[in-house]
N, C-alpha and C positions, 0 to 999 in steps of 0.2 A: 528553896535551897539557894541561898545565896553568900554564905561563906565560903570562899573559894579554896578551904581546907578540907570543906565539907564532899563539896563536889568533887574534889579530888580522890578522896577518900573513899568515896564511892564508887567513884570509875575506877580506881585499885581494884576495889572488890569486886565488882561485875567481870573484869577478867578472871576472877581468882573463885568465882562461882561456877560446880559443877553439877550443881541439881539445877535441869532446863525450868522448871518454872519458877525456882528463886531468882537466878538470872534473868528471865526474863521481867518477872518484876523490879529487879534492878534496872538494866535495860531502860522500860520503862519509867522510872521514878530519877535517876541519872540525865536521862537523852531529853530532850524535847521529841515530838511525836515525829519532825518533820528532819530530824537531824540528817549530818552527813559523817563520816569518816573516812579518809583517805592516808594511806602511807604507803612508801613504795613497793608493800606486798599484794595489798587486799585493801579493798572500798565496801561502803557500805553506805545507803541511804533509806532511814527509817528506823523504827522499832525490830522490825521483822527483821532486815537485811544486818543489821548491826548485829543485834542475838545471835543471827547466822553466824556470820564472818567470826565473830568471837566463840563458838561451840566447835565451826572446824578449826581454830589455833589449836581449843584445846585439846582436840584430837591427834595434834598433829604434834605436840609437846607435852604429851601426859605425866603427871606429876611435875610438872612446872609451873614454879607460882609467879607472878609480877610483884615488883615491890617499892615503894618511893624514895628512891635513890637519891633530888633534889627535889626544892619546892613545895609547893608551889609559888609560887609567886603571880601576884596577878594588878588589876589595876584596869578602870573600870569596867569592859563584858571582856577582859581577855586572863589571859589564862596561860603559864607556861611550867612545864614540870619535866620529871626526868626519873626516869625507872629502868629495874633488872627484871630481865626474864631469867631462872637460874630450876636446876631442880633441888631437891631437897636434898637441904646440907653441903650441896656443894657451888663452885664459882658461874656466875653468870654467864650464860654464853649469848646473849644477849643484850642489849641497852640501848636506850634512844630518850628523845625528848620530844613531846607534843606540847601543841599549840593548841589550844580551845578558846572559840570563841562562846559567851556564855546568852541564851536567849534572856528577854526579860523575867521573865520567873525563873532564874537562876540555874536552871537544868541548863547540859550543855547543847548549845547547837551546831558546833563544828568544830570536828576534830583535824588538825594537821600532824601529821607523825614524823615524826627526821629517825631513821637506827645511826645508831653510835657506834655501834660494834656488832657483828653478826658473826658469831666462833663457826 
């Protein structure tokens, strides 16, 4: 994976995954084995703890999708983009921008999260 539309594209959908074992093949196929993600709510380091942290959001905002707001934009292992958290059909109560850095095989290996807006 190393078009950085691609990768993006697919970390949209890993959040937006609600069956745990497609997610976690995402998860998987998305992250490097060894990843990290950090923003000012919730962290996560690995396959396991990543899938976590993303299964309780979606617990925590059911019927809410993620969606690619900006971006990406990228240049060479980095990575910057910008998404809504929103539920269906209506205004986002959510938004931010991450930073990924991308491993050599294209998956990502670290995430930085900034929110933009938190309704």
């Amino acid at each position: 994976m190393t078009n950085t539309t691609t990768v993006v594209d697919c970390y949209i959908a890993t959040w937006n995954e609600r069956d745990p074992e497609a997610r976690r093949a995402l998860v998987a196929t998305t992250f490097a084995h060894d990843a990290d993600y950090l923003d000012p709510q919730m962290s996560g380091r690995g396959i396991e703890e990543i899938d976590a942290m993303i299964a309780a959001a979606q617990q925590q905002f059911p019927n809410h999708t993620f969606a690619l707001s900006a971006g990406p934009d990228g240049h060479n292992d980095r990575v910057r983009f910008s998404w809504l958290l929103a539920p269906a059909g209506e205004a986002a109560i959510a938004a931010g921008t991450d930073f990924a850095l991308l491993a050599p095989d294209g998956r990502i290996q670290s995430v930085t999260g900034f929110h933009d807006l938190v309704a």
